[in-house]
Each structure stands twice: as structure tokens, then as C-alpha cells.
PASEBA-1860 file (N, C-alpha, C; in nm, 3 decimals):
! residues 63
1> XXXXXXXX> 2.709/-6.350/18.217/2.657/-6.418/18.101/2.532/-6.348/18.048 ~ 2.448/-6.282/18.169/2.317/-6.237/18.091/2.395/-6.060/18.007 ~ 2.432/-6.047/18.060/2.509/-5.904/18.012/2.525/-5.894/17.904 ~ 2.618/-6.064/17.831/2.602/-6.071/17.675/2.556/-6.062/17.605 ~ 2.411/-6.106/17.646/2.275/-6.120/17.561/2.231/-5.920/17.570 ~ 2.264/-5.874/17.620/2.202/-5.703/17.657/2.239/-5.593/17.502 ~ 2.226/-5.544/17.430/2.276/-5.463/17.354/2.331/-5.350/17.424 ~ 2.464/-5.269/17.462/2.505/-5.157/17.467/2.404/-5.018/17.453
9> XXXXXXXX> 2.343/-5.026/17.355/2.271/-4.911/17.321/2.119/-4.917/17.471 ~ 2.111/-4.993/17.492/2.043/-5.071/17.631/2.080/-4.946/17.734 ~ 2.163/-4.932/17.771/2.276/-4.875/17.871/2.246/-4.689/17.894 ~ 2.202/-4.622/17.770/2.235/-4.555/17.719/2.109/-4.496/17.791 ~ 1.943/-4.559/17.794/1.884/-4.483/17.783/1.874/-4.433/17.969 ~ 1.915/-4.512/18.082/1.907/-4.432/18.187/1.989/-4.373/18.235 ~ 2.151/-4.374/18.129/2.228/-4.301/18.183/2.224/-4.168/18.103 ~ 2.124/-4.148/18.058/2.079/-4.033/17.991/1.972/-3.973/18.099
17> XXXXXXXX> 1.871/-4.041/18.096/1.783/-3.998/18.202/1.831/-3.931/18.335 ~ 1.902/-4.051/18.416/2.034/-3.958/18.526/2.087/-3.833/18.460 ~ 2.132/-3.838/18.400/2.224/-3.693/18.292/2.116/-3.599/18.340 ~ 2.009/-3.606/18.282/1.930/-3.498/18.256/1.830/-3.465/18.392 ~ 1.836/-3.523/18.528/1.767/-3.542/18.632/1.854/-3.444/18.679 ~ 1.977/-3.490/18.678/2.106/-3.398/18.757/2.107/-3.285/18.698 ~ 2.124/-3.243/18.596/2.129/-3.099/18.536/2.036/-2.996/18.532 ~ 1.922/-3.076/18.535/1.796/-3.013/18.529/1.768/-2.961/18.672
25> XXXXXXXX> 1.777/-3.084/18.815/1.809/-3.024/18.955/1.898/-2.890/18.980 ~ 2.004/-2.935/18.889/2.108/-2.843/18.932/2.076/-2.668/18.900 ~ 1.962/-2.638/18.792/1.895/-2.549/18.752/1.749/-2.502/18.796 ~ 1.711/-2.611/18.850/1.556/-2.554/18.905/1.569/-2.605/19.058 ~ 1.433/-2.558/19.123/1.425/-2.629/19.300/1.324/-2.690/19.276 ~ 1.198/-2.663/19.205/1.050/-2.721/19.202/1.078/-2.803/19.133 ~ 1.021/-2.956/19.175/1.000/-3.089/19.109/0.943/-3.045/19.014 ~ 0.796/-2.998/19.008/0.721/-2.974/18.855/0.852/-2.931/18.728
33> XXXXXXXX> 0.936/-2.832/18.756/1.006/-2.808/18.685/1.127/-2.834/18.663 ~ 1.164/-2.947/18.766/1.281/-3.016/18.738/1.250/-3.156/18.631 ~ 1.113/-3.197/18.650/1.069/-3.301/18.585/1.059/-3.299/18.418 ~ 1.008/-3.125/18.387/0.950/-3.106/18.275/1.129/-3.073/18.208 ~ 1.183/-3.002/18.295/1.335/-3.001/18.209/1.394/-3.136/18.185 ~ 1.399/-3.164/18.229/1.439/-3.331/18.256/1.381/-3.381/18.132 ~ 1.307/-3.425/18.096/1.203/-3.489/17.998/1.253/-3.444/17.890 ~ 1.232/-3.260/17.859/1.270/-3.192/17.751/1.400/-3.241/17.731
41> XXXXXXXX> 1.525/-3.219/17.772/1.669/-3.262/17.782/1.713/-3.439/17.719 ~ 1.614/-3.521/17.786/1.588/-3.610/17.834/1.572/-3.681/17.632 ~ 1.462/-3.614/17.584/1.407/-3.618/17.431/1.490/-3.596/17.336 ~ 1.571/-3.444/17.373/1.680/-3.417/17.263/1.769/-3.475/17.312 ~ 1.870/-3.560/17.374/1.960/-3.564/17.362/1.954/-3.717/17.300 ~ 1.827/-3.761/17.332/1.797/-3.905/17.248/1.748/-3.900/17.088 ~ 1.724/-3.802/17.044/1.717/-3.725/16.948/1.823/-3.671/16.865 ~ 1.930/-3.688/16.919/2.055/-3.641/16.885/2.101/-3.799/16.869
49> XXXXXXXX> 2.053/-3.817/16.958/2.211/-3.962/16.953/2.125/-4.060/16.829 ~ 2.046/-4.059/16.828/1.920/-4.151/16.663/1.942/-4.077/16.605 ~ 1.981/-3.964/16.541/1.950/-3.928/16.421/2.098/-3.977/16.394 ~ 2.233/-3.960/16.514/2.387/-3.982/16.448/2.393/-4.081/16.416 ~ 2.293/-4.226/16.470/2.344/-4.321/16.479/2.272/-4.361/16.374 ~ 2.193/-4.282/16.327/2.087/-4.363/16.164/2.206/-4.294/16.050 ~ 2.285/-4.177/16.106/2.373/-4.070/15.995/2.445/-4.175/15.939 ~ 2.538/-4.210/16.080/2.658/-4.317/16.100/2.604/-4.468/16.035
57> XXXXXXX> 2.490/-4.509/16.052/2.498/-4.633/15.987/2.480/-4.624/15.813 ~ 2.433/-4.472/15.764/2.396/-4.463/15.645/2.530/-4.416/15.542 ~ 2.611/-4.395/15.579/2.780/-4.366/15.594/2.848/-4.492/15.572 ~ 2.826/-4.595/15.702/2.888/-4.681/15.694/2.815/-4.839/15.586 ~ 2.716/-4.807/15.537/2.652/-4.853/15.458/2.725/-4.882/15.317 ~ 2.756/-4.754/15.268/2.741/-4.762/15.165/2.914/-4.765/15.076 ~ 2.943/-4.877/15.166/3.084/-4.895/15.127/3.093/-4.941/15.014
END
């Protein structure tokens, strides 16, 4: 029941964070620089997904 009340887009932002923890490990050994890739990764890909989803609502707007 509380799940209902949650928005989807909710969901999104730590399974992004994981995304970018793992990939970023998978490329560096030093925390300092697994952290700072991480973050960077972490920005654009949330950066990517707001700008589609402001594209997509401005699209679907203007029916």
C-alpha cells in the first residue's frame, strides 16, 4: 500500500547510483577514484534522463 503512494521516477535515482558504483569499480581500484567516477557518471546519466523526460513531456504536451 505504501508503494502506491511512491512515484516510479523515486526508483530511478539509486538504481542509478548502483549503476555507476559498479562500473566505475569495475574501472578503477582506489576509492578516491572510484567515488569521483561514480558521481561524474552518476550526474550525466541523471542529466540525460531530465532533459528526455522534460523533451518527452514537451512533445507530449502539445497535442
Amino acid at each position: 500500500m505504501i508503494f502506491g503512494v511512491i512515484h516510479a521516477y523515486w526508483f530511478a535515482l539509486p538504481l542509478v547510483l548502483v549503476i555507476s558504483l559498479v562500473y566505475a569499480a569495475s574501472r578503477h581500484e582506489a576509492w578516491e577514484l572510484i567515488w569521483r567516477h561514480a558521481f561524474r557518471l552518476w550526474t550525466m546519466i541523471l542529466g540525460i534522463l531530465i532533459v528526455t523526460t522534460a523533451v518527452l513531456l514537451v512533445i507530449n504536451s502539445q497535442v
